[in-house]
N, CA, C and O of each residue as an XYZ file, in Angstrom:
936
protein
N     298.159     -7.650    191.924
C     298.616     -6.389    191.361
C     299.873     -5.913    192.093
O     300.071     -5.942    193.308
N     300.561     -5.538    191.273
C     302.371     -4.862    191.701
C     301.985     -3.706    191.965
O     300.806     -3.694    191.610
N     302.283     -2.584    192.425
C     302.284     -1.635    192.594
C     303.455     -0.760    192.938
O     303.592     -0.591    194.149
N     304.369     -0.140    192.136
C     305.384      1.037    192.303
C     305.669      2.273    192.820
O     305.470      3.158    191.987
N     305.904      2.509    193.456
C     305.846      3.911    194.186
C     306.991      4.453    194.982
O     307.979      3.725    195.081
N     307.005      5.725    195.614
C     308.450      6.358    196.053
C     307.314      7.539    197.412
O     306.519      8.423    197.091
N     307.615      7.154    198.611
C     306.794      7.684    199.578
C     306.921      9.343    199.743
O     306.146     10.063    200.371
N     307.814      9.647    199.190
C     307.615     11.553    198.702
C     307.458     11.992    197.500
O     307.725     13.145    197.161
N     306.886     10.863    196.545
C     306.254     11.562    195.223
C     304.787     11.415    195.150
O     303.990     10.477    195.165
N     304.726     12.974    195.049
C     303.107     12.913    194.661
C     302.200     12.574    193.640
O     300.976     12.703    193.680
N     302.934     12.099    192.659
C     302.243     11.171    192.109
C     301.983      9.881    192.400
O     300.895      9.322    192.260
N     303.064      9.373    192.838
C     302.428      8.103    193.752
C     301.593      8.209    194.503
O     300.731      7.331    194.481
N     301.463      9.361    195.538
C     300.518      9.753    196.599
C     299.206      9.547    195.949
O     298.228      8.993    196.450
N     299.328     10.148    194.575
C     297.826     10.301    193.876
C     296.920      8.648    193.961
O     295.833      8.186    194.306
N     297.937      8.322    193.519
C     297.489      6.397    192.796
C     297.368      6.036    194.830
O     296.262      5.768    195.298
N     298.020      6.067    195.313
C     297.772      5.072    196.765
C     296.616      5.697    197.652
O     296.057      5.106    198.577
N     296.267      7.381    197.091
C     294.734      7.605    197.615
C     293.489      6.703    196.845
O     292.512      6.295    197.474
N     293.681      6.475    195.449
C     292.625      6.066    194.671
C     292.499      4.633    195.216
O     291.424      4.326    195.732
N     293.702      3.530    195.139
C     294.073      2.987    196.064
C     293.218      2.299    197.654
O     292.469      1.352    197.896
N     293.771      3.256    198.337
C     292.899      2.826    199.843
C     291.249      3.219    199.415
O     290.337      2.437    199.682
N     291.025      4.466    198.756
C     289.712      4.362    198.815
C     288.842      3.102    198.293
O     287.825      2.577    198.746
N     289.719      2.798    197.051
C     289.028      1.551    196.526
C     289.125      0.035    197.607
O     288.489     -1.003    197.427
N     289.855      0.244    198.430
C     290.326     -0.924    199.696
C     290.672     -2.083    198.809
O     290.313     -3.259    198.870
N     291.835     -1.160    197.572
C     292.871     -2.305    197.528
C     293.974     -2.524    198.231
O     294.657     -1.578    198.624
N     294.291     -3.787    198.481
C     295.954     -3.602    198.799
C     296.857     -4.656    198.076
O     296.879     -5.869    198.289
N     297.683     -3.855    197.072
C     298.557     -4.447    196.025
C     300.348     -4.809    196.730
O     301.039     -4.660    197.737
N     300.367     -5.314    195.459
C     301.718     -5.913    196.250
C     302.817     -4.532    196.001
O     302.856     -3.911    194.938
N     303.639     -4.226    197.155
C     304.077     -3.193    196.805
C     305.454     -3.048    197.086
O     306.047     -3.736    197.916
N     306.133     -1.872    196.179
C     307.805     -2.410    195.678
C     307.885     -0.787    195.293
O     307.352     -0.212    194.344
N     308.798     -0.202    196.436
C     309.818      0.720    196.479
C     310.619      0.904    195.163
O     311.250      0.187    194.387
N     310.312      2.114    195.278
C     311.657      2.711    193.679
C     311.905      3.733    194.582
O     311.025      4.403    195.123
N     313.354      3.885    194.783
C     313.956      4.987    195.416
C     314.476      6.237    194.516
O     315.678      6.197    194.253
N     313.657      7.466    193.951
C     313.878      7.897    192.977
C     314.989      8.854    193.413
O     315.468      9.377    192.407
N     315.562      9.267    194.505
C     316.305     10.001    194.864
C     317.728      9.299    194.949
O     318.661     10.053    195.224
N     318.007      8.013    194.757
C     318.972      7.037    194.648
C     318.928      7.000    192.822
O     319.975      6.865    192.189
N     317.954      7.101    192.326
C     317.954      6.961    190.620
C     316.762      5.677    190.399
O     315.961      5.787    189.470
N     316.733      4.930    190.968
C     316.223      3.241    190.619
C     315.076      3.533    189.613
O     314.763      2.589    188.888
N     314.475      4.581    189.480
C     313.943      4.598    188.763
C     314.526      4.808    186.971
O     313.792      5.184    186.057
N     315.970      4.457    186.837
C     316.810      4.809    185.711
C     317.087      3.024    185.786
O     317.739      2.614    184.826
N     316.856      2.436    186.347
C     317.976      1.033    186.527
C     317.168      0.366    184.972
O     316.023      0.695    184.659
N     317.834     -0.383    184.327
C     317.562     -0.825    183.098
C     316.052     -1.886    183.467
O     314.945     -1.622    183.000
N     316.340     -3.118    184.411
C     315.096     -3.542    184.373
C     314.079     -2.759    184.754
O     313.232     -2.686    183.863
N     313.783     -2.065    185.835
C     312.347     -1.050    185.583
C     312.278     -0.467    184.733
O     311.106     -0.529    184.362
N     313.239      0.576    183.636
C     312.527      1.147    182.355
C     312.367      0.071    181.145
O     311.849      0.556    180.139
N     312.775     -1.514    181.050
C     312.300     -2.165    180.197
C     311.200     -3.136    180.802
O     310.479     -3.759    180.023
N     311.124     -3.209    181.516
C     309.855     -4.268    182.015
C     308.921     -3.994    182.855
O     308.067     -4.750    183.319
N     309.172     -2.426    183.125
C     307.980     -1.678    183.988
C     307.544     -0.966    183.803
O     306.315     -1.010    183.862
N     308.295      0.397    183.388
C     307.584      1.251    183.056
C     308.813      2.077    182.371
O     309.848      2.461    182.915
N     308.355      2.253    180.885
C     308.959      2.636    179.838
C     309.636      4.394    180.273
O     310.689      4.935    179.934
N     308.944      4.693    180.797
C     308.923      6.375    181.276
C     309.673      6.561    182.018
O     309.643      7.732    182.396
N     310.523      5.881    182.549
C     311.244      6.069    184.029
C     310.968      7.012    185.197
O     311.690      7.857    185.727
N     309.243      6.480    185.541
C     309.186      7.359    186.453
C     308.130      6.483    187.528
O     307.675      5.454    187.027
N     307.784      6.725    188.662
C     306.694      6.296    189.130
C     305.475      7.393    189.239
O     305.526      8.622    189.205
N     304.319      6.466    189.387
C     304.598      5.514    190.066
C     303.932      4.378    188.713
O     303.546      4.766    187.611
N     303.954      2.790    189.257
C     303.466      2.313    187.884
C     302.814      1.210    188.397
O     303.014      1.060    189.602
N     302.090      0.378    187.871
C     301.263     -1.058    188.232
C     301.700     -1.709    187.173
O     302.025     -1.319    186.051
N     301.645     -3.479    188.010
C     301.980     -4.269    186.987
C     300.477     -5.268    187.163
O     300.423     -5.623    188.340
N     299.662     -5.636    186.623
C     298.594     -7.038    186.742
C     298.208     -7.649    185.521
O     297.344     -7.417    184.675
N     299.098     -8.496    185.676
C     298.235    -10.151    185.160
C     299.415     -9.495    184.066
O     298.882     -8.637    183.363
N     300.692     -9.665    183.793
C     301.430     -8.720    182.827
C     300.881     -7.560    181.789
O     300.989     -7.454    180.567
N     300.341     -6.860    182.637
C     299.911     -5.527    182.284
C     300.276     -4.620    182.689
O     299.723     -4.150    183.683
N     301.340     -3.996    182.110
C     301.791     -2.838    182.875
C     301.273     -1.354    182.390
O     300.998     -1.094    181.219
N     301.184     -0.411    183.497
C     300.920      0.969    183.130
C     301.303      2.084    184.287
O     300.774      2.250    185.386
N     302.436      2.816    183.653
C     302.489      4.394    184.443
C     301.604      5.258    183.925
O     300.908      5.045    182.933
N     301.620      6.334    184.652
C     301.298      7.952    184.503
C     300.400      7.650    185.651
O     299.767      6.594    185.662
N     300.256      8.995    187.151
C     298.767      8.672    187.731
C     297.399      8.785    187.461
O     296.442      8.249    188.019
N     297.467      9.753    186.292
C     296.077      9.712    186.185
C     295.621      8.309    185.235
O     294.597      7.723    185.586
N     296.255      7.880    184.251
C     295.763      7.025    183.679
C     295.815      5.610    184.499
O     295.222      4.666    183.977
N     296.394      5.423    185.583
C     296.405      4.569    186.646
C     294.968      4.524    186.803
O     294.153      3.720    186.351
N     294.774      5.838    187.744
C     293.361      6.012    188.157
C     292.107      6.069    187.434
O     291.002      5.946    187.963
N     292.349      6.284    186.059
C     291.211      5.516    185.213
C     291.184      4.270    184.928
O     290.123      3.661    184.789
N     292.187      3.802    184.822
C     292.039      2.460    184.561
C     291.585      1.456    186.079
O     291.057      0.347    185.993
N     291.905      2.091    187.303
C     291.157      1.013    188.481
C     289.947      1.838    188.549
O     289.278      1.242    189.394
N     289.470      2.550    188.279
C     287.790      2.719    187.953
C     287.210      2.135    187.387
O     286.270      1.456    187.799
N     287.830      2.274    185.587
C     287.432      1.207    184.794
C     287.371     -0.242    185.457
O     286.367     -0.893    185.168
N     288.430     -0.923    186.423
C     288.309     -2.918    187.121
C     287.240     -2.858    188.789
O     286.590     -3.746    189.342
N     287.473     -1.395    189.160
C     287.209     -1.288    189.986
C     286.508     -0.256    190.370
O     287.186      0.686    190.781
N     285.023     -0.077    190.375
C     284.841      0.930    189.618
C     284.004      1.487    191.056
O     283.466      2.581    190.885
N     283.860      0.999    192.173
C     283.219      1.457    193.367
C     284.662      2.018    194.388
O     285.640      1.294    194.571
N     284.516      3.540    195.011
C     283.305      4.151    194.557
C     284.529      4.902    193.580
O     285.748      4.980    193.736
N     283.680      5.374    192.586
C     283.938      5.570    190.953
C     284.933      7.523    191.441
O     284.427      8.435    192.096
N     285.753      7.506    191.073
C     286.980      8.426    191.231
C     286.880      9.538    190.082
O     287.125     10.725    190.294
N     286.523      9.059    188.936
C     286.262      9.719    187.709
C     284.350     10.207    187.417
O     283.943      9.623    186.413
N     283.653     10.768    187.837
C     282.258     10.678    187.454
C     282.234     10.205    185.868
O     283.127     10.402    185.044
N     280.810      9.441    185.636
C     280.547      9.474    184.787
C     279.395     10.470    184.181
O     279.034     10.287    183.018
N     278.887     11.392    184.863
C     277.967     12.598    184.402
C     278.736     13.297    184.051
O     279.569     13.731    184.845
N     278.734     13.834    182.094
C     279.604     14.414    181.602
C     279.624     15.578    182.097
O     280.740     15.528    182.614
N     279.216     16.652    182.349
C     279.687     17.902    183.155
C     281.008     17.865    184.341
O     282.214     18.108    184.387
N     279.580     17.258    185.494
C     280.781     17.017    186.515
C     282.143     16.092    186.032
O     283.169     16.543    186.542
N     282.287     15.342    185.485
C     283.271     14.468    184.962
C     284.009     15.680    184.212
O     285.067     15.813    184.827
N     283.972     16.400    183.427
C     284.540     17.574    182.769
C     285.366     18.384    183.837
O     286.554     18.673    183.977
N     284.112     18.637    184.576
C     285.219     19.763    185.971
C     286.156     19.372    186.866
O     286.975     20.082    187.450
N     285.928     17.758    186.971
C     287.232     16.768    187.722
C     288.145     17.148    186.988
O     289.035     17.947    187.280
N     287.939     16.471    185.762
C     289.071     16.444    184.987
C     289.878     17.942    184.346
O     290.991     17.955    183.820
N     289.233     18.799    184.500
C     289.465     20.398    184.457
C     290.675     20.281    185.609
O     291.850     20.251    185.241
N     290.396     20.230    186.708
C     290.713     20.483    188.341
C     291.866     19.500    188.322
O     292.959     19.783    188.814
N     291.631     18.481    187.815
C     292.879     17.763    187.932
C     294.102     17.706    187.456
O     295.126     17.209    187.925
N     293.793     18.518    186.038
C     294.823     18.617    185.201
C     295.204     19.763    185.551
O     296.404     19.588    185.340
N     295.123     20.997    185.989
C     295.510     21.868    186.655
C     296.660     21.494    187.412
O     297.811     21.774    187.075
N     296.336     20.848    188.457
C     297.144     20.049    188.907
C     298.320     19.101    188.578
O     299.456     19.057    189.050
N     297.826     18.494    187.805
C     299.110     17.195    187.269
C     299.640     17.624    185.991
O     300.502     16.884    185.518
N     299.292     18.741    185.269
C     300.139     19.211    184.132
C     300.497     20.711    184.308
O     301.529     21.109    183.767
N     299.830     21.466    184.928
C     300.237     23.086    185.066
C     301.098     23.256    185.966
O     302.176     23.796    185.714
N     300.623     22.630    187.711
C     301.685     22.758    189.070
C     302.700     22.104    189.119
O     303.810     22.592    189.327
N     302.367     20.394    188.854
C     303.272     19.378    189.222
C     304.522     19.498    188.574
O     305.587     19.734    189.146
N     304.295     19.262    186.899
C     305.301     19.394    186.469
C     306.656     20.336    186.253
O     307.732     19.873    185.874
N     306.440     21.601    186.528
C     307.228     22.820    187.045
C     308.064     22.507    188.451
O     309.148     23.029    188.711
N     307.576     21.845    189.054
C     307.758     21.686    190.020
C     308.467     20.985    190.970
O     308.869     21.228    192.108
N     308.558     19.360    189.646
C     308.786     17.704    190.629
C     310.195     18.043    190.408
O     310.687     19.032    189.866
N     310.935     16.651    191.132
C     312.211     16.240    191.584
C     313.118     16.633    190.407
O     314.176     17.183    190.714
N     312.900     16.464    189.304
C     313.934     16.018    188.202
C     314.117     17.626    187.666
O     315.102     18.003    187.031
N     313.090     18.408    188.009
C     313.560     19.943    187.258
C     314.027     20.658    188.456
O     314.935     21.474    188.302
N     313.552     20.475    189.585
C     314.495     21.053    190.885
C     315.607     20.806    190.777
O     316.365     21.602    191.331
N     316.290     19.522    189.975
C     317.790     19.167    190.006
C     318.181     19.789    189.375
O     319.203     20.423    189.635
N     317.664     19.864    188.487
C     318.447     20.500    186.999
C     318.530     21.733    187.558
O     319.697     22.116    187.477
N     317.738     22.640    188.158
C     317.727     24.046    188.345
C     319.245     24.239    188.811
O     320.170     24.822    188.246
N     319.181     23.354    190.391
C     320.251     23.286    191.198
C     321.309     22.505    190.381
O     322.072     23.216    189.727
N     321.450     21.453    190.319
C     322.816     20.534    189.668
C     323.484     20.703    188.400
O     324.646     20.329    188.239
N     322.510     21.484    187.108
C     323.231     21.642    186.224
C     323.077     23.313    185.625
O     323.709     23.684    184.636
N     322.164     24.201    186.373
C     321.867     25.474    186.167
C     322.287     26.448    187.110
O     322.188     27.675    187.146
N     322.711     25.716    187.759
C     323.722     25.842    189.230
C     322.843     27.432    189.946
O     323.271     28.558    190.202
N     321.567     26.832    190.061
C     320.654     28.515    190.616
C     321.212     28.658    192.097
O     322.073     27.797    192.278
N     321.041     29.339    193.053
C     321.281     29.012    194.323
C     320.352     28.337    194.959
O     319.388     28.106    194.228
N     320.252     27.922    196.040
C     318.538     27.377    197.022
C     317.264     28.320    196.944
O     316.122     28.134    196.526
N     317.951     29.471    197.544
C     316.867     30.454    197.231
C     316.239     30.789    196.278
O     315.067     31.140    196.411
N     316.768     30.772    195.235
C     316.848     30.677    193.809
C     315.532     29.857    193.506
O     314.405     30.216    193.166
N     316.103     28.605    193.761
C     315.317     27.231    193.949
C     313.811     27.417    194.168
O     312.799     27.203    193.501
N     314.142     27.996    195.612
C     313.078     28.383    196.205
C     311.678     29.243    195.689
O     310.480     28.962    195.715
N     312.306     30.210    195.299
C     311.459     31.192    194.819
C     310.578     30.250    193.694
O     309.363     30.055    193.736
N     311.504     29.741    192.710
C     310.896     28.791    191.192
C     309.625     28.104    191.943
O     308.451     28.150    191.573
N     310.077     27.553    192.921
C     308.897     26.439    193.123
C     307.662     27.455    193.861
O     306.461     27.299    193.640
N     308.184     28.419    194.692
C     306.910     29.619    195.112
C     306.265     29.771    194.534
O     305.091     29.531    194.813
N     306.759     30.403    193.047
C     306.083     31.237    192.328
C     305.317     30.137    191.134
O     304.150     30.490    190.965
N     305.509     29.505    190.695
C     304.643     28.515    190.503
C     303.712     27.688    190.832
O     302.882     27.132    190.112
N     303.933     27.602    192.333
C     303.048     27.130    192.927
C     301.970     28.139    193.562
O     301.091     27.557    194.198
N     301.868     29.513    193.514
C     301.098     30.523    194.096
C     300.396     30.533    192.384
O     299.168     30.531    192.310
N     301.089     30.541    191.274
C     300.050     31.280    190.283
C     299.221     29.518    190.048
O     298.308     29.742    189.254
N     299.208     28.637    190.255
C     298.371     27.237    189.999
C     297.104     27.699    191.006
O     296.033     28.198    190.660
N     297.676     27.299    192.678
C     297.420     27.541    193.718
C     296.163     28.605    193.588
O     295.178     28.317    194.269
N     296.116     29.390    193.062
C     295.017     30.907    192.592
C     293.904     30.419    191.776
O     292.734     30.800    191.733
N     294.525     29.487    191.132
C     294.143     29.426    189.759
C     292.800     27.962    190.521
O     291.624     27.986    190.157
N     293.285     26.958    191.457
C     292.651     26.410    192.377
C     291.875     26.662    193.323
O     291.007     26.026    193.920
N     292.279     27.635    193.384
C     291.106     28.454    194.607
C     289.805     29.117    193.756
O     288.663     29.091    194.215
N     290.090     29.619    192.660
C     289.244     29.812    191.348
C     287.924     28.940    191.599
O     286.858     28.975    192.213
N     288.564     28.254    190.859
C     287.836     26.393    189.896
C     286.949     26.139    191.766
O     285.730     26.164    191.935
N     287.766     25.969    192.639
C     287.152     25.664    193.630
C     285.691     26.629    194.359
O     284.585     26.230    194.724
N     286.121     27.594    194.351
C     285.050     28.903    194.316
C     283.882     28.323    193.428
O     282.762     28.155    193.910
N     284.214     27.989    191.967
C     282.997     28.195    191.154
C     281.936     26.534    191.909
O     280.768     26.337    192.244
N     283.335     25.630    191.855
C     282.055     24.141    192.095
C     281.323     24.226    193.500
O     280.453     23.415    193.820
N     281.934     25.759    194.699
C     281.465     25.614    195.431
C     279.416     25.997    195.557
O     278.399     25.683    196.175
N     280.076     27.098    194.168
C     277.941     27.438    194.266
C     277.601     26.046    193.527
O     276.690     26.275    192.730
N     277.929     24.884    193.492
C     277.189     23.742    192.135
C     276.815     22.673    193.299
O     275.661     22.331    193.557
N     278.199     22.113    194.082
C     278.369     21.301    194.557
C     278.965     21.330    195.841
O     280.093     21.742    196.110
N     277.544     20.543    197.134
C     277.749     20.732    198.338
C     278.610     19.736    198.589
O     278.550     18.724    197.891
N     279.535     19.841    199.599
C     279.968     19.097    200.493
C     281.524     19.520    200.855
O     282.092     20.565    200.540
N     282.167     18.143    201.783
C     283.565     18.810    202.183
C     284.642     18.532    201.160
O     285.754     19.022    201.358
N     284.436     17.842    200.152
C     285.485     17.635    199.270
C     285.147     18.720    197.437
O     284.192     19.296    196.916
N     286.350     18.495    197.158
C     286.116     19.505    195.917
C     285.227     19.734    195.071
O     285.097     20.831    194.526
N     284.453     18.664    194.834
C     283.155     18.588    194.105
C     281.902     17.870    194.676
O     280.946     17.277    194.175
N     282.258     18.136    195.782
C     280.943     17.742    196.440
C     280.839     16.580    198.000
O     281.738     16.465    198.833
N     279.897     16.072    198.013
C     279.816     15.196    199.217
C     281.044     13.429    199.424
O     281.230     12.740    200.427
N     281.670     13.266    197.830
C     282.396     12.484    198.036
C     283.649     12.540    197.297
O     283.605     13.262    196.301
N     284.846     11.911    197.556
C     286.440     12.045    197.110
C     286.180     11.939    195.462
O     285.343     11.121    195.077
N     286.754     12.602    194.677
C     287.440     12.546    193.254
C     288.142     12.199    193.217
O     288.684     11.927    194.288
N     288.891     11.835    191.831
C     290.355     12.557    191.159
C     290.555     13.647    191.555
O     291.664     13.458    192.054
N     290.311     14.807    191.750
C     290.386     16.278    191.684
C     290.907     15.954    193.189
O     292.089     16.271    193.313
N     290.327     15.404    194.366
C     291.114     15.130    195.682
C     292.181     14.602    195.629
O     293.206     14.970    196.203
N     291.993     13.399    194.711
C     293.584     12.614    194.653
C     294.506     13.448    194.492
O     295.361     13.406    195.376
N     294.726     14.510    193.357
C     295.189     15.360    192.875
C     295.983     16.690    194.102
O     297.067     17.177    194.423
N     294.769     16.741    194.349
C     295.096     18.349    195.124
C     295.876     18.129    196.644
O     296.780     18.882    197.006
N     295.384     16.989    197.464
C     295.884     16.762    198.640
C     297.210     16.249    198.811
O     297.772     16.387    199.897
N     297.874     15.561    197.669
C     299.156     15.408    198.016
C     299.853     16.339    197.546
O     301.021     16.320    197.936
N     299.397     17.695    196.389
C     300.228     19.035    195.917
C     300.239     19.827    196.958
O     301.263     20.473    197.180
N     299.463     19.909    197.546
C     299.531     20.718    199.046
C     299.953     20.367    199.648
O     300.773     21.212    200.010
N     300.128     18.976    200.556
C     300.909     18.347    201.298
C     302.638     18.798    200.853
O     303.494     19.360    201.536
N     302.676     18.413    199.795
C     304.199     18.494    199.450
C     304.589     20.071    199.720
O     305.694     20.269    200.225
N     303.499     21.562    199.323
C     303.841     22.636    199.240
C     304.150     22.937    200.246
O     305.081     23.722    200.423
N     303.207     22.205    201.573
C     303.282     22.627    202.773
C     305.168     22.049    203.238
O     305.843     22.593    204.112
N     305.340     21.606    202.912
C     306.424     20.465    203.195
C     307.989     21.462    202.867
O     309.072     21.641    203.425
N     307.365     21.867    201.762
C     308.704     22.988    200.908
C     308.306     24.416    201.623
O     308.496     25.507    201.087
N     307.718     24.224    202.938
C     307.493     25.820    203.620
C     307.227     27.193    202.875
O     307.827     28.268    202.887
N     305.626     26.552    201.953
C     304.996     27.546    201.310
C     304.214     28.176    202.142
O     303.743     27.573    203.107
N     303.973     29.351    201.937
C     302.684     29.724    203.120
C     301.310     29.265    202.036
O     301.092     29.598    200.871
N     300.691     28.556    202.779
C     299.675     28.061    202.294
C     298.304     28.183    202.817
O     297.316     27.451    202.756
N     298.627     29.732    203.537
C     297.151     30.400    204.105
C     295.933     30.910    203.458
O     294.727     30.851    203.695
N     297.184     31.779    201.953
C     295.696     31.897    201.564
C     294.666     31.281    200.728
O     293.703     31.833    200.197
N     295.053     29.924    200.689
C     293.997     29.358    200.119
C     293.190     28.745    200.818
O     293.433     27.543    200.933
N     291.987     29.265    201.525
C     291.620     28.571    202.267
C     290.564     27.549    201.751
O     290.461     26.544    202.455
N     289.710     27.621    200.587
C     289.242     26.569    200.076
C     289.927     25.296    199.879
O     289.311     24.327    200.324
N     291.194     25.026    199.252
C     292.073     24.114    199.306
C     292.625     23.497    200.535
O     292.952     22.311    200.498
N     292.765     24.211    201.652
C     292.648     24.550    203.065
C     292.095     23.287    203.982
O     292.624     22.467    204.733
N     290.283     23.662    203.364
C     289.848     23.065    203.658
C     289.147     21.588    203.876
O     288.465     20.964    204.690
N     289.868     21.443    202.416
C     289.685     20.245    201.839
C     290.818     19.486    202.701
O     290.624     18.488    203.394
N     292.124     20.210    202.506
C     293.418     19.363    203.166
C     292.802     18.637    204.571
O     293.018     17.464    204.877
N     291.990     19.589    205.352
C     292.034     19.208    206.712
C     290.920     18.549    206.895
O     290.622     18.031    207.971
N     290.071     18.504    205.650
C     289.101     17.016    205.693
C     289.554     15.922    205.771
O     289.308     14.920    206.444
N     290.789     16.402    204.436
C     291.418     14.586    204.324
C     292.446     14.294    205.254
O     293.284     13.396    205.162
N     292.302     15.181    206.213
C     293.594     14.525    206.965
C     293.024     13.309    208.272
O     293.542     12.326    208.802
N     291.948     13.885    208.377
C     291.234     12.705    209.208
C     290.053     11.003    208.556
O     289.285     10.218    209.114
N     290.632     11.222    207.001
C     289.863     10.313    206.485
C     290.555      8.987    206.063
O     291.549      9.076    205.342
N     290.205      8.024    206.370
C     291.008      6.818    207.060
C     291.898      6.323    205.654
O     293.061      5.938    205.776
N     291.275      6.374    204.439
C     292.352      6.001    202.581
C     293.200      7.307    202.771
O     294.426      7.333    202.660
N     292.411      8.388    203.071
C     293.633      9.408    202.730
C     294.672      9.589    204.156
O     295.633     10.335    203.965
N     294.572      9.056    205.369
C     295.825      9.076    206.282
C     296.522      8.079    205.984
O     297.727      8.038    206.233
N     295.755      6.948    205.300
C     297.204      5.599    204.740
C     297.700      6.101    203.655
O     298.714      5.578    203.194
N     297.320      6.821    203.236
C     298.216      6.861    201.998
C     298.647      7.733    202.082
O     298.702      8.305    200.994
N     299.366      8.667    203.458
C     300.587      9.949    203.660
C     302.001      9.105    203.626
O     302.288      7.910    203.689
N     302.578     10.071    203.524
C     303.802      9.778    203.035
C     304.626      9.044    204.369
O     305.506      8.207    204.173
N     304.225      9.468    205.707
C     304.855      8.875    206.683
C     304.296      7.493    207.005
O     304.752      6.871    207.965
N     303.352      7.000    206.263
C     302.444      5.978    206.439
C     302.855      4.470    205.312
O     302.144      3.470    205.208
N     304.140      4.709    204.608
C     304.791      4.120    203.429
C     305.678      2.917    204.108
O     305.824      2.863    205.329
N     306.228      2.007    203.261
C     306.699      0.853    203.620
C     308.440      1.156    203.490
O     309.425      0.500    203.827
N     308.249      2.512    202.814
C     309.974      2.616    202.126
C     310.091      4.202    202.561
O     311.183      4.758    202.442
N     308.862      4.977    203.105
C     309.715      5.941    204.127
C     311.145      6.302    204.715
O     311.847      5.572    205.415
N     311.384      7.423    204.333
C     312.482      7.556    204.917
C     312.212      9.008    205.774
O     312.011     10.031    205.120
N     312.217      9.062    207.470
C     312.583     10.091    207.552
C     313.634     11.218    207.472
O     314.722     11.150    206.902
N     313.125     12.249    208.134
C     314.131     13.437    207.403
C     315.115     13.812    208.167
O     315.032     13.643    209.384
N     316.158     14.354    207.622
C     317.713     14.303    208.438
C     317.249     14.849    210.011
O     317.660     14.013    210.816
N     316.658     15.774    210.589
C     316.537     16.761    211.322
C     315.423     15.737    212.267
O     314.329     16.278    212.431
N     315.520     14.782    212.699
C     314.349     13.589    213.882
C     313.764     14.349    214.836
O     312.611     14.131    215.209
N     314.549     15.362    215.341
C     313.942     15.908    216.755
C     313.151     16.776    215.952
O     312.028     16.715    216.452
N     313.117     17.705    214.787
C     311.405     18.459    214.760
C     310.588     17.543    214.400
O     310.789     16.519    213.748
N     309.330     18.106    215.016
C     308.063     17.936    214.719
C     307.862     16.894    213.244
O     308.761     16.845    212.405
N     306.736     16.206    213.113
C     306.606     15.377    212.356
C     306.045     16.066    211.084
O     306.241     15.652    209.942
N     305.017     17.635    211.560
C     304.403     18.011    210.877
C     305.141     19.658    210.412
O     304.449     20.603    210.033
N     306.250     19.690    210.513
C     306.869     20.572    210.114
C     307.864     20.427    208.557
O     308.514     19.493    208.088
N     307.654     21.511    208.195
C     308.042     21.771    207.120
C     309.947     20.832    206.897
O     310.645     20.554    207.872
N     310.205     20.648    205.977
C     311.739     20.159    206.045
C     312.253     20.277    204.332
O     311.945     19.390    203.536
N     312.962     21.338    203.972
C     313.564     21.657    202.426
C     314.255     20.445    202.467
O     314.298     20.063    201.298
N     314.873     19.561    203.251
C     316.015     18.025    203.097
C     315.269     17.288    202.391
O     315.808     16.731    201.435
N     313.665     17.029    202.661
C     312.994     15.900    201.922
C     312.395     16.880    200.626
O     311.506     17.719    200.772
N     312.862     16.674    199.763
C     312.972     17.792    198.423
C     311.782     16.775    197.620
O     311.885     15.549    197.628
N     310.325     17.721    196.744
C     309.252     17.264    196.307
C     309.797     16.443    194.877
O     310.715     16.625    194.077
N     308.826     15.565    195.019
C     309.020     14.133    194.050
C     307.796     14.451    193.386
O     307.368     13.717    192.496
């Protein structure tokens, strides 16, 4: 299996948590989306039609988008299973997730930050605020959904005693928010989840400083875990 990805997009982040948890390791090939490569003619005709990452190629089968990634290695690979199959809980993943990958993300990623800045010519601050304020009314809206599965479902992750989709999802949108120097105090349910997965061995390989095509950020002497607007969310 090929595997596509760009080490500050969180959608890739999504697919390389589902990824280590499943203890695959695919063959893997850098798209530098901040260079464009994800525009270069052979990846949008022989990889992935969408020009975006992240994408898999096996056995000439190709497929982008992350979530449908992550159903489909459930579907080959189905331990331990990312998607429930008990229709309820399977409903509230997929509730929680899409929250995530269609309400936050997309407001949010690389290609509409440009446009804001490069052809809407907003200022930074400007910038800034767009991605705040979008990310506080999701962010609410997560702390919600999280509240309710907390009277259903015990444990340290979002729905209970083991990783989802709904984790794949949420830990690299926070990661990145934290990254764009959101205050990200008051959610502390989401909070808490972050600082589960930060010590859990699929979800520390699959951080962004943990990538084969990493790049760090202009500014070397701060902190590793400090915020940096230079590495701009993918």
């Amino acid at each position: 299996m090929k595997f596509y990805s760009f080490f500050n997009s969180s959608t890739s982040w999504r697919v390389r948590i589902a990824l280590a948890l499943k203890g695959l390791e695919p063959d893997f090939h850098g798209v530098n989306i901040r260079a464009g490569m994800h525009h270069d003619a052979d990846y949008v005709h022989k990889i992935n039609p969408s020009a975006t990452v992240p994408a898999i190629v096996d056995n000439g089968f190709n497929l982008g988008q992350s979530l449908a990634i992550i159903d489909w290695l459930d579907g080959k690979y189905p331990e331990p299973r990312l998607i429930p199959a008990e229709p309820v809980l399977r409903a509230r993943v997929l509730e929680f997730s899409y929250l995530v990958a269609c309400d936050i993300h997309p407001v949010n990623n690389l290609r509409i930050l440009k446009y804001l800045q490069d052809v809407l010519k907003v200022s930074p601050q400007q910038k800034d605020e767009w991605y705040a304020h979008w990310l506080a009314e999701g962010m609410a809206a997560v702390e919600r959904l999280l509240a309710r599965a907390n009277e259903i479902y015990s444990g340290p992750w979002c729905f209970g005693a083991q990783p989802t989709l709904a984790d794949c999802c949420l830990i690299p949108q926070f990661g990145n928010a934290q990254r764009m120097g959101c205050d990200m105090a008051p959610y502390r349910r989401a909070r808490a989840v972050f600082d589960h997965a930060a010590v859990h061995p699929a979800f520390v390989k699959s951080e962004a400083k943990n990538q084969p095509d990493y790049i760090p950020p202009p500014h070397a002497a701060a902190p590793a875990s400090s915020p940096s607007k230079d590495n701009i969310k993918a």
